[in-house]
Each structure stands twice: as C-alpha cells, then as structure tokens.
VMD Tcl script that builds the backbone (N, CA, C; Angstrom):
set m [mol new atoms 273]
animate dup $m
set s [atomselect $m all]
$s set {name element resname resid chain x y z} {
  {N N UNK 1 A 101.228 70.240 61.326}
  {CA C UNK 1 A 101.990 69.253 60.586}
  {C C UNK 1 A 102.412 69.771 59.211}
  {N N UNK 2 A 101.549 70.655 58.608}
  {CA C UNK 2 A 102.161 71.293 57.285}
  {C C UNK 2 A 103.330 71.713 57.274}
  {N N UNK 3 A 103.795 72.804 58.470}
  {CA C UNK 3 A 105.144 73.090 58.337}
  {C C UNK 3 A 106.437 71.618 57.970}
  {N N UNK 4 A 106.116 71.019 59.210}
  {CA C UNK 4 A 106.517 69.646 59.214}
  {C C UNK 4 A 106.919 68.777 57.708}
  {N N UNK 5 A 105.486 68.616 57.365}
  {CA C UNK 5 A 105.721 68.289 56.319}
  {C C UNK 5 A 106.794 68.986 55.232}
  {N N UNK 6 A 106.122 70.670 55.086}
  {CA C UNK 6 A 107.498 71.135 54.098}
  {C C UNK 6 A 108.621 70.948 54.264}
  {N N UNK 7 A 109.099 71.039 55.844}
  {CA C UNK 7 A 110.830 70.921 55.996}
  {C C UNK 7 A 111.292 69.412 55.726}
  {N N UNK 8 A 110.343 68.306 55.692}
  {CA C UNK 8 A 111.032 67.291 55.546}
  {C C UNK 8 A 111.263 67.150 54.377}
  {N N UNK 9 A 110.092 67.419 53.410}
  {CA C UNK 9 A 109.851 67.277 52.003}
  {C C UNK 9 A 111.470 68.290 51.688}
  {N N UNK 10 A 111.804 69.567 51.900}
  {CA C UNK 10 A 113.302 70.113 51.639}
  {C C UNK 10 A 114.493 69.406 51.958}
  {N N UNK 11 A 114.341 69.076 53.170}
  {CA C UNK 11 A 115.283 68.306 53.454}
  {C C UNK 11 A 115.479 66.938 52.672}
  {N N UNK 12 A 114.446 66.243 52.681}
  {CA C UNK 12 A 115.050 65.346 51.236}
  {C C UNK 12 A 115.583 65.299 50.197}
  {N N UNK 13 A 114.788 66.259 49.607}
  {CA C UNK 13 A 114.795 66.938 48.454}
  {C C UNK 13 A 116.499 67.285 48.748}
  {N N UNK 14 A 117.081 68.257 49.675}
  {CA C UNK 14 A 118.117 68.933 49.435}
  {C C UNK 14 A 119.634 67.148 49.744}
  {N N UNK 15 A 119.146 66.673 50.214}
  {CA C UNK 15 A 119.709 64.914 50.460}
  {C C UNK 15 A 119.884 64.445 48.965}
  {N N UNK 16 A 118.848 64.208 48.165}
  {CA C UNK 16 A 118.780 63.802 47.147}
  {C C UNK 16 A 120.209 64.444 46.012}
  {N N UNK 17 A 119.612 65.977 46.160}
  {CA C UNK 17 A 120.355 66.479 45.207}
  {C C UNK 17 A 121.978 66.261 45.747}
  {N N UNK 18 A 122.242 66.153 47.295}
  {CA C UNK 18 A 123.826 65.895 47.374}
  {C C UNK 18 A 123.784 64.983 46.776}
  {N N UNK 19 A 122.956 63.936 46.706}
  {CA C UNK 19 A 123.613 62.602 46.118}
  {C C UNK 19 A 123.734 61.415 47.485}
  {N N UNK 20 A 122.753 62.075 48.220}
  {CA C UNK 20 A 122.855 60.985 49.724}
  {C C UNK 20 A 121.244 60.262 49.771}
  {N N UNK 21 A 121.286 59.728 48.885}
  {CA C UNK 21 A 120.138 58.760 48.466}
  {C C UNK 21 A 119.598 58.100 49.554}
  {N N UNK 22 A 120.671 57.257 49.692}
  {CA C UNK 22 A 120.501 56.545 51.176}
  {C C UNK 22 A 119.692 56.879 51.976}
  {N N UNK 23 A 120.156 58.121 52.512}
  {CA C UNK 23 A 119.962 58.858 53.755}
  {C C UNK 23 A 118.649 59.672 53.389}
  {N N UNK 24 A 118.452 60.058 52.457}
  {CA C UNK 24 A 116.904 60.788 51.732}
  {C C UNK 24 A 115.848 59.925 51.945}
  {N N UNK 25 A 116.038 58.297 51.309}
  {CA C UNK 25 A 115.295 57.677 51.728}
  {C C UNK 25 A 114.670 57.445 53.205}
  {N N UNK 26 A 115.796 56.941 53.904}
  {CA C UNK 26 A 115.416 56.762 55.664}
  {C C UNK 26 A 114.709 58.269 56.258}
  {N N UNK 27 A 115.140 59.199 55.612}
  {CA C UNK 27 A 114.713 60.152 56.046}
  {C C UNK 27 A 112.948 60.517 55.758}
  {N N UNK 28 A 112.600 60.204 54.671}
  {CA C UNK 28 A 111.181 59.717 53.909}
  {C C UNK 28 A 110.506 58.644 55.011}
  {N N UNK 29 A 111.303 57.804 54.679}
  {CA C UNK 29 A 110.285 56.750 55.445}
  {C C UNK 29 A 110.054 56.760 56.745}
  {N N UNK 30 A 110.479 57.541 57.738}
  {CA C UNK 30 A 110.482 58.177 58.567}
  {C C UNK 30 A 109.444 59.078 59.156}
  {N N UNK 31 A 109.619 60.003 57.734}
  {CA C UNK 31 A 108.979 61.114 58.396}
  {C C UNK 31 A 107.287 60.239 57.371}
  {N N UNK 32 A 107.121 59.650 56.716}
  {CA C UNK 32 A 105.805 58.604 56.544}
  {C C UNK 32 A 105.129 57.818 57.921}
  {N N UNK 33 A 106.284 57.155 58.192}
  {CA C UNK 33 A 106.096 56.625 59.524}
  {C C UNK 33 A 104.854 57.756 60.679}
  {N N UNK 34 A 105.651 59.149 60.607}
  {CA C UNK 34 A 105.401 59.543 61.553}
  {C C UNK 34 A 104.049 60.666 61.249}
  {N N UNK 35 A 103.988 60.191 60.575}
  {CA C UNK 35 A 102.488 61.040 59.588}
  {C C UNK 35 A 101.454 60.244 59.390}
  {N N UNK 36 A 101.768 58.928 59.609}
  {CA C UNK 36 A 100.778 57.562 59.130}
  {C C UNK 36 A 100.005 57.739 60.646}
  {N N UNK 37 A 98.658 58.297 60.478}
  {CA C UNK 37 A 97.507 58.502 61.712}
  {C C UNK 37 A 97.100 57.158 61.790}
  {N N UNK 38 A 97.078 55.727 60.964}
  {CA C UNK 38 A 96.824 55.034 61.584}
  {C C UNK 38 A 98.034 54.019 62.660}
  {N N UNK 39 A 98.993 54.631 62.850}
  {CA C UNK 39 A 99.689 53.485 63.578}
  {C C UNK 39 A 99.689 54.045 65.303}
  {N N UNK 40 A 100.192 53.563 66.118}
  {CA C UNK 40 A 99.652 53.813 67.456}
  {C C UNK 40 A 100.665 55.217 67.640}
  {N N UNK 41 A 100.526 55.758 68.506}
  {CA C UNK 41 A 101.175 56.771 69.250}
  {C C UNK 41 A 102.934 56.427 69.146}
  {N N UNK 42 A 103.034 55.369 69.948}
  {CA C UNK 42 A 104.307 55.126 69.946}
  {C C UNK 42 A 104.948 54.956 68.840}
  {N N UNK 43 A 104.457 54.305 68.250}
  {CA C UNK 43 A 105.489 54.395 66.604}
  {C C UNK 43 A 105.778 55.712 65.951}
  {N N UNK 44 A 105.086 56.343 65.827}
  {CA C UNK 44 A 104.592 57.966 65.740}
  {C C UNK 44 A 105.945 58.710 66.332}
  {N N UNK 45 A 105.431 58.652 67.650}
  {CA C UNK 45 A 106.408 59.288 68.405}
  {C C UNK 45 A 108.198 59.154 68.079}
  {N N UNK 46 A 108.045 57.557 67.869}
  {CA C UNK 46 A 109.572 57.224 68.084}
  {C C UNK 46 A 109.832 57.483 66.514}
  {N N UNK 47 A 108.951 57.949 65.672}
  {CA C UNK 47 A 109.372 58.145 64.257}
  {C C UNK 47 A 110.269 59.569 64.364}
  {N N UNK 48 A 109.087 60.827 65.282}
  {CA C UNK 48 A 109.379 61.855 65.109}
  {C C UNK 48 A 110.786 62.218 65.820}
  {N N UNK 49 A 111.047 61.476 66.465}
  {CA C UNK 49 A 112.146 61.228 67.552}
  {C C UNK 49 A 113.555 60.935 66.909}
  {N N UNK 50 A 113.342 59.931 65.953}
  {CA C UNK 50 A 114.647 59.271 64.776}
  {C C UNK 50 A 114.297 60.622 64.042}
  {N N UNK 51 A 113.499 61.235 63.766}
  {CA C UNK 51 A 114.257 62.336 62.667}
  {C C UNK 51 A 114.474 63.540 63.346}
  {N N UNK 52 A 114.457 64.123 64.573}
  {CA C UNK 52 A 115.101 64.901 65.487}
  {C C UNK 52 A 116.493 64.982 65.917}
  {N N UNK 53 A 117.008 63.164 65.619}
  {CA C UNK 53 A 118.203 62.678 66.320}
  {C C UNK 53 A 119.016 62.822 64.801}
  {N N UNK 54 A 118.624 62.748 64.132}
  {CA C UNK 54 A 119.248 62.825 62.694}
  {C C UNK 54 A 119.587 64.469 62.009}
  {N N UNK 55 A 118.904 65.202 62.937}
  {CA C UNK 55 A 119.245 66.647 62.148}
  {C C UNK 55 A 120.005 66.992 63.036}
  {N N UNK 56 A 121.302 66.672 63.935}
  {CA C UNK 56 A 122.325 66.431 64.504}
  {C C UNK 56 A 123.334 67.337 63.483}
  {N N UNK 57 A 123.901 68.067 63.961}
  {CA C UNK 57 A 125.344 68.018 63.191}
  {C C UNK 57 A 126.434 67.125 63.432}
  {N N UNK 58 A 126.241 66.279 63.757}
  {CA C UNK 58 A 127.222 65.272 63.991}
  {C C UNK 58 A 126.584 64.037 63.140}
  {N N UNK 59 A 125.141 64.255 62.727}
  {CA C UNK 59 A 124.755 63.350 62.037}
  {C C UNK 59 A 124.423 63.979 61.006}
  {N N UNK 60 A 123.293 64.314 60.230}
  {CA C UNK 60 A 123.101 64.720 58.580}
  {C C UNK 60 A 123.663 65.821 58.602}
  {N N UNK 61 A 124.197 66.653 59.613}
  {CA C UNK 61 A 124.735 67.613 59.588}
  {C C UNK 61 A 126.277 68.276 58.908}
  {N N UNK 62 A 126.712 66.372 58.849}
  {CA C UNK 62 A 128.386 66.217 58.902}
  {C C UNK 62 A 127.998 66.425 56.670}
  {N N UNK 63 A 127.412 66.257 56.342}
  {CA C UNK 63 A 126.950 66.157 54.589}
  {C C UNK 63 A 127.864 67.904 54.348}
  {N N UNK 64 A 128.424 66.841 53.179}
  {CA C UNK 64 A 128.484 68.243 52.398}
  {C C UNK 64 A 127.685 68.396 51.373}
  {N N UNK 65 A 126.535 69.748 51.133}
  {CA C UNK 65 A 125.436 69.629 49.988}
  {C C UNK 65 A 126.132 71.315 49.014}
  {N N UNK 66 A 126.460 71.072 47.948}
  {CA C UNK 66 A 127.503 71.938 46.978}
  {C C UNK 66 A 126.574 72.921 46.769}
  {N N UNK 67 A 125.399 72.804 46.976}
  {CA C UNK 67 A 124.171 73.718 46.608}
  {C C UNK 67 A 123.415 74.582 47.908}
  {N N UNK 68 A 124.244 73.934 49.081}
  {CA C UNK 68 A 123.694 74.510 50.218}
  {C C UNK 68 A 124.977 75.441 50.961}
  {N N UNK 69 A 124.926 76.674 51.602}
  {CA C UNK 69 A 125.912 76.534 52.560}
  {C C UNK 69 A 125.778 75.715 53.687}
  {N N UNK 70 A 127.011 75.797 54.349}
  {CA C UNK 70 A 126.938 74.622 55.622}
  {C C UNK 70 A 126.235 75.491 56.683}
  {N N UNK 71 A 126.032 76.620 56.808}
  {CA C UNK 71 A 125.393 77.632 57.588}
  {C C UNK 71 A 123.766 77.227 57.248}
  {N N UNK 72 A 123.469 77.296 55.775}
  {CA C UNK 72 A 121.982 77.151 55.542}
  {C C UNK 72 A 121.222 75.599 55.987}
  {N N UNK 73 A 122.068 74.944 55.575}
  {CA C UNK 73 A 121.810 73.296 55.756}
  {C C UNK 73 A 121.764 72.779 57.101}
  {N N UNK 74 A 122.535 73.780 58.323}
  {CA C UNK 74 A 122.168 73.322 59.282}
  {C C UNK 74 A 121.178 74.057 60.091}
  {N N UNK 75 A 121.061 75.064 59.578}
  {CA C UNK 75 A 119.437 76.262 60.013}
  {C C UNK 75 A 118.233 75.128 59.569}
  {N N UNK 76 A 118.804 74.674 58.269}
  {CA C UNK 76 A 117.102 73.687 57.878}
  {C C UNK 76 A 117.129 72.551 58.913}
  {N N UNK 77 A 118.049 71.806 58.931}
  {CA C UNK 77 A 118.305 70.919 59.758}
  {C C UNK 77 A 117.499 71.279 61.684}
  {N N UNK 78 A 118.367 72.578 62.009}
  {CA C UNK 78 A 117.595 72.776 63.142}
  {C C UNK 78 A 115.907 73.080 63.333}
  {N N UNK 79 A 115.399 73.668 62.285}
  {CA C UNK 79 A 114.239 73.878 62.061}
  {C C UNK 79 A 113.019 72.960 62.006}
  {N N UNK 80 A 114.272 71.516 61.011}
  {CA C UNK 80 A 113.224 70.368 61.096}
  {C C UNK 80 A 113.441 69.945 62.506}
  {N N UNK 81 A 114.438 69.768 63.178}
  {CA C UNK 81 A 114.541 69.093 64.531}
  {C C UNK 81 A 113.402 69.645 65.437}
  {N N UNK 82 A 113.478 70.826 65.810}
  {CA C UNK 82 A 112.681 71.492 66.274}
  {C C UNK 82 A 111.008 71.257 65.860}
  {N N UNK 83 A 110.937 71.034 64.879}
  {CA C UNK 83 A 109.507 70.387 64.340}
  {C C UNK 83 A 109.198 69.527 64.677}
  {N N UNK 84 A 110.052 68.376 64.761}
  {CA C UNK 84 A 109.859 67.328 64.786}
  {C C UNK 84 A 109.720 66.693 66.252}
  {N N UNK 85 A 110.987 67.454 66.658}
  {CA C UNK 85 A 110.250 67.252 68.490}
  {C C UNK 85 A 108.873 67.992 68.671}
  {N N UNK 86 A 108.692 69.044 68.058}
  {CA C UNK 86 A 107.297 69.368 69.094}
  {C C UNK 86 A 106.451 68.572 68.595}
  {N N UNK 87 A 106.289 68.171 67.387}
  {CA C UNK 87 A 105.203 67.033 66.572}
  {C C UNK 87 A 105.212 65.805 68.005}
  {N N UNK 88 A 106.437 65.262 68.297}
  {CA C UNK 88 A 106.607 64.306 68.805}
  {C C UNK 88 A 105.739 64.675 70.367}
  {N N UNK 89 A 106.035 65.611 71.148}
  {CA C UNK 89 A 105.458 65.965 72.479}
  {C C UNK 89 A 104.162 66.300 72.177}
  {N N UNK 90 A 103.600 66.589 70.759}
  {CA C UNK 90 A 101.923 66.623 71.102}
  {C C UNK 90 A 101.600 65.369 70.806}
  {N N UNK 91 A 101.858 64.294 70.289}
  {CA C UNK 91 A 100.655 63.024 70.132}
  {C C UNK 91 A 100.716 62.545 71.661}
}
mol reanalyze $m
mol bondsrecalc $m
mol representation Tube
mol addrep $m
C-alpha cells in the first residue's frame, strides 16, 4: 500500500497545483475510502476501483497540468491505475 499511497498523494498533489481542486479532492477521498481498514471489503474495493476508472485518459487524463508533460501525467496516471487495481484484487 505504500507505493499506493505515494502515487495518490502525487497525483493530488499534481491536481491541486493544475488548479483542479475539485477533482484532487474526490480523488483524496477516495483513495481514504480505500485505505480506511475499518470499512468492509466492498467499499474498499469499489473505492480502489473509482480511482482506477479515473486515471483514464479520457478521464483525469483529458487535464492539462502546465507543470507536467502530457506524456508524464499520463505514465503517473497509469501507474496509479495499475496500483490501484491490484490493491483492489487483493482485499
């Protein structure tokens, strides 16, 4: 989960600084959701699941971040996806 944790913690972080507040947030509470050991499996799961479906290039992917290339932003993006599903297939 550490890795996990860092890429989300960047990925906010790199949300924030575009200026996609919004979307930094949901993205937080999310990946809380899916870190919170006391809620059942399923919530868990379907947390890690909404932030898999979100590192989409068609979804946070479509951001323009002035500080990122669009090449780098979607390597992080795939990296968290990829995290985030396997997080999701072990609980």
């Amino acid at each position: 989960m550490t890795m996990f944790s860092e890429l989300i913690t960047s990925a906010v972080s790199d949300l924030r600084h575009g200026g996609f507040i919004k979307d930094a947030n949901e993205l937080q509470h999310l990946a809380d959701f899916a870190l919170d050991q006391s809620l059942s499996a399923g919530n868990r799961k379907d947390a890690f699941e909404q932030i898999a479906m979100r590192c989409h290039v068609k979804w946070l992917g479509e951001f323009y971040l002035s500080h990122l290339s669009q090449k780098a932003w979607w390597g992080r993006l795939e990296k968290l996806g990829r995290s985030a599903k396997k997080n999701s297939r072990s609980i």
